[in-house]
C-alpha positions in Angstrom: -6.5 5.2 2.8 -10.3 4.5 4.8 -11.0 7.7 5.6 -10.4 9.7 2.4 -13.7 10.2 0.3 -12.3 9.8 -3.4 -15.9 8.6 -4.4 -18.2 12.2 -2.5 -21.4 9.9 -3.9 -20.8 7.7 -1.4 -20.4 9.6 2.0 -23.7 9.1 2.2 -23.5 5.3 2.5 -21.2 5.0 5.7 -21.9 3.1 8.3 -23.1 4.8 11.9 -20.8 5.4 14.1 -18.3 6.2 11.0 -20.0 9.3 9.7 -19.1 11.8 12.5 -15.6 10.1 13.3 -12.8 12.9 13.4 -10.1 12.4 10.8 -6.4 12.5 10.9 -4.9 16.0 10.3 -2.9 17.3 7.8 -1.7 21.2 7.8 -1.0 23.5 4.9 -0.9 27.2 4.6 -4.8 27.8 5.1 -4.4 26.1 8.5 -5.5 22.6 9.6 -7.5 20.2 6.6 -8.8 16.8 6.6 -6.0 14.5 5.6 -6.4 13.3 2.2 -5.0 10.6 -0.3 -3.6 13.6 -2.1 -1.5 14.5 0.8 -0.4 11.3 0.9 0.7 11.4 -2.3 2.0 14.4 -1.9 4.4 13.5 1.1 5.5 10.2 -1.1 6.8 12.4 -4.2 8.4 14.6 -2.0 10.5 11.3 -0.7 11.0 10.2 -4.0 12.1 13.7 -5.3 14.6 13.9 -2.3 16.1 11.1 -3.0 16.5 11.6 -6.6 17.6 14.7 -6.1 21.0 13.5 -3.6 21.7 11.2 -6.2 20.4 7.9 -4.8 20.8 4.9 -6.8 17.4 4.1 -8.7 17.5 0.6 -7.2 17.7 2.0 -3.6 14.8 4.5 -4.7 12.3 1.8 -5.7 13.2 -0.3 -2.2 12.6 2.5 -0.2 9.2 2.8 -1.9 8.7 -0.6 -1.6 8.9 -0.1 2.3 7.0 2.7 2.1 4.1 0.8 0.4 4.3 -1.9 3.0 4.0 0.2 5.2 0.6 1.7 4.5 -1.1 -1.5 3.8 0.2 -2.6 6.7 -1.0 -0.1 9.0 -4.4 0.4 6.6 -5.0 -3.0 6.8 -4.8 -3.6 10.3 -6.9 -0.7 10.7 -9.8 -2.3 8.4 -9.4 -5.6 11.2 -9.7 -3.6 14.2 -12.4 -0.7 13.3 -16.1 -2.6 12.9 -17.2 1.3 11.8 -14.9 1.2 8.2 -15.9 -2.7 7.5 -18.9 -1.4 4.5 -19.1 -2.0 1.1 -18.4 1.3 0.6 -15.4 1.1 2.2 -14.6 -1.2 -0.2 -15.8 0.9 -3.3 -13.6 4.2 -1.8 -10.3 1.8 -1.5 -10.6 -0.3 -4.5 -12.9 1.6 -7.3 -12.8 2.3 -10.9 -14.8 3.3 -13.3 -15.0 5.1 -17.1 -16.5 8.5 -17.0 -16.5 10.8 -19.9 -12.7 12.3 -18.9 -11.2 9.0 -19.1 -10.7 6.3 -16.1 -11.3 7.4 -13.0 -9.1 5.7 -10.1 -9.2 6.0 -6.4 -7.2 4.8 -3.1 -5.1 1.7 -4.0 -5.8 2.2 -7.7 -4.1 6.2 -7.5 -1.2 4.9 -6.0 -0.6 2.3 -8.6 -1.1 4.9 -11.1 1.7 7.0 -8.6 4.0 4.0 -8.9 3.8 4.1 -13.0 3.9 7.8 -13.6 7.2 7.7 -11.5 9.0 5.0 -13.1 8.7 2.9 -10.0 6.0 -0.3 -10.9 9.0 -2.3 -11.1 10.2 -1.8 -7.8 7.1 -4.6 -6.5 5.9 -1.7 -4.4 2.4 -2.7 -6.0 2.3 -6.3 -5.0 2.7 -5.2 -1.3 -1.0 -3.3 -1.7 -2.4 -7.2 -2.0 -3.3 -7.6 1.1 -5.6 -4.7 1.2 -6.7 -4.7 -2.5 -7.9 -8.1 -1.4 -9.5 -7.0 1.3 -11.2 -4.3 -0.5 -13.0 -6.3 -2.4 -13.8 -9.1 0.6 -16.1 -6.1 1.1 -18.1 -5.9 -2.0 -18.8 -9.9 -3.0 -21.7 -12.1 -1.7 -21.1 -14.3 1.1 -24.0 -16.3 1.1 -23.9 -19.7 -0.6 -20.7 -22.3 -0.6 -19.7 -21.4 -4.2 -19.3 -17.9 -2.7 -17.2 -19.4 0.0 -14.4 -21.0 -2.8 -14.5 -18.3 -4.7 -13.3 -15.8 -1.5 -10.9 -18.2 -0.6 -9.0 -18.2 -4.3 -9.9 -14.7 -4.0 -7.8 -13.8 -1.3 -4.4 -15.2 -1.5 -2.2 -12.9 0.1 -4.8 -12.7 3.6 -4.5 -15.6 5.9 -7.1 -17.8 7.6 -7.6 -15.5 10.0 -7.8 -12.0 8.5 -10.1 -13.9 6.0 -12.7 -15.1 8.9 -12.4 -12.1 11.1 -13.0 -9.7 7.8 -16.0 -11.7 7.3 -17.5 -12.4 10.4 -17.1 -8.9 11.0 -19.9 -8.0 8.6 -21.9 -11.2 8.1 -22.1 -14.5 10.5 -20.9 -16.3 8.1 -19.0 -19.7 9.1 -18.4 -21.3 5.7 -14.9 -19.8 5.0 -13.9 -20.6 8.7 -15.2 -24.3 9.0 -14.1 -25.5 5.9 -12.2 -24.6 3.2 -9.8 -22.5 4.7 -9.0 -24.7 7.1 -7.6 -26.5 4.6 -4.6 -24.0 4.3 -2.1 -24.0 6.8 -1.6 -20.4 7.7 0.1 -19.0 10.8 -2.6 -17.8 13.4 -1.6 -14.3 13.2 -4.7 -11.8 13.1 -2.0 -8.5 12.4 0.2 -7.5 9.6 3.7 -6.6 11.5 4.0 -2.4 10.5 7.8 -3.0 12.0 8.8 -6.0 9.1 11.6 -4.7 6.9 12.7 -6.0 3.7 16.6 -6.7 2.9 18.2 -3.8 1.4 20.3 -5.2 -2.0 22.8 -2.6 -2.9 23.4 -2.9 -6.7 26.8 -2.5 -8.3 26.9 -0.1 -10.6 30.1 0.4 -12.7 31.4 4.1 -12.7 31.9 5.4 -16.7 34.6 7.3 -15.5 38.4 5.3 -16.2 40.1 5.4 -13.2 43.5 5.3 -15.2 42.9 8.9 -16.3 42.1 10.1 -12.8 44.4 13.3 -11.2 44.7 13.1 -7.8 45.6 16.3 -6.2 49.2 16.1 -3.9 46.8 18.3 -1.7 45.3 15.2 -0.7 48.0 13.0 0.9 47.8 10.0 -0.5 51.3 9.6 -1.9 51.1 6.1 -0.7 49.0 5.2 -3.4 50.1 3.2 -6.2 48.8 3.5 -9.9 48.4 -0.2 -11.0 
């Protein structure tokens, strides 16, 4: 999610100490490749196939995506806290970017996997609204941060980031103290810097009706279960 280069214009614009960082690894039948938001993509249909494929209740499908998704803003987000080399507008641009070209829209990062989510039937699962955080934080990157009015408009800006992830973010690029000293203040977050990668959300097992009438059912004598009682 920071390290794949959707937008090639901009590889130009990284910050030092970013340019020559070794990526994560993906393998495929040429041998080792940089990994890329395609692979990722890649691996998450190959889930979602799986499971569709053992039968898995549609339901179950889009809460396991939903993990999934939290998941990888989780980890990307805590990433984009830690690493002062991916904290650059175009950071921001590669994870949160869109723009009309003559084929059509172009999308990249969080934007291609909201367009995964739809072109799988899964936007309903709220696997979306758990890309907020970093959304959010993707374009923390790209506004001003100069004046007061810019300060109040971050703050309604960012709604699923906390106090804290809002003044680190910030501070890491500019020293700015607006957003810490005042308004934020003002909202009574916990003091937690992190998104937890471990938190799991309750699984909600659906009833689903079988069309089959039970009072036409055979049950083989092979079975055993003479001790059952047709009602």
């Amino acid at each position: 999610m920071l390290e794949s280069e959707s937008i090639p214009s901009l590889a130009g614009v990284k910050p030092m100490g970013y340019r020559n960082r070794s990526s994560s690894m993906d393998t495929d039948a040429d041998g080792p490749t940089t990994y890329t938001l395609q692979g990722l993509i890649r691996q998450l249909s190959q889930f979602n196939s799986t499971m569709r494929d053992h039968g898995l209740d549609p339901e179950i499908v889009g809460q396991v995506v939903r993990q999934l998704f939290h998941c990888i803003n989780a980890v990307t987000l805590n990433n984009l806290l830690l690493r002062k080399d991916v904290c650059s507008w175009s950071t921001g641009m590669q994870l949160r970017y869109r723009t009309r070209t003559f084929l059509g829209v172009a999308r990249y990062n969080t934007s291609q996997m909201e367009e995964w989510l739809r072109a799988n039937n899964l936007f309903q699962s709220k696997a979306s609204a758990t890309l907020e955080p970093i959304i959010q934080a993707a374009q923390l990157l790209q506004v001003k941060k100069k004046t007061s009015q810019d300060a109040e408009a971050i703050c309604s800006l960012c709604s699923a980031l906390n106090v804290q992830q809002v003044s680190e973010h910030s501070s890491s690029l500019f020293p700015w103290r607006n957003i810490r000293q005042n308004i934020l203040q003002e909202r009574n977050d916990p003091p937690q810097l992190l998104m937890d990668t471990k938190h799991t959300f309750p699984v909600l097992f659906p009833y689903t009706p079988s069309a089959l009438s039970l009072e036409t059912m055979h049950i083989p004598a092979s079975i055993g279960l003479d001790f059952l009682i047709r009602v």
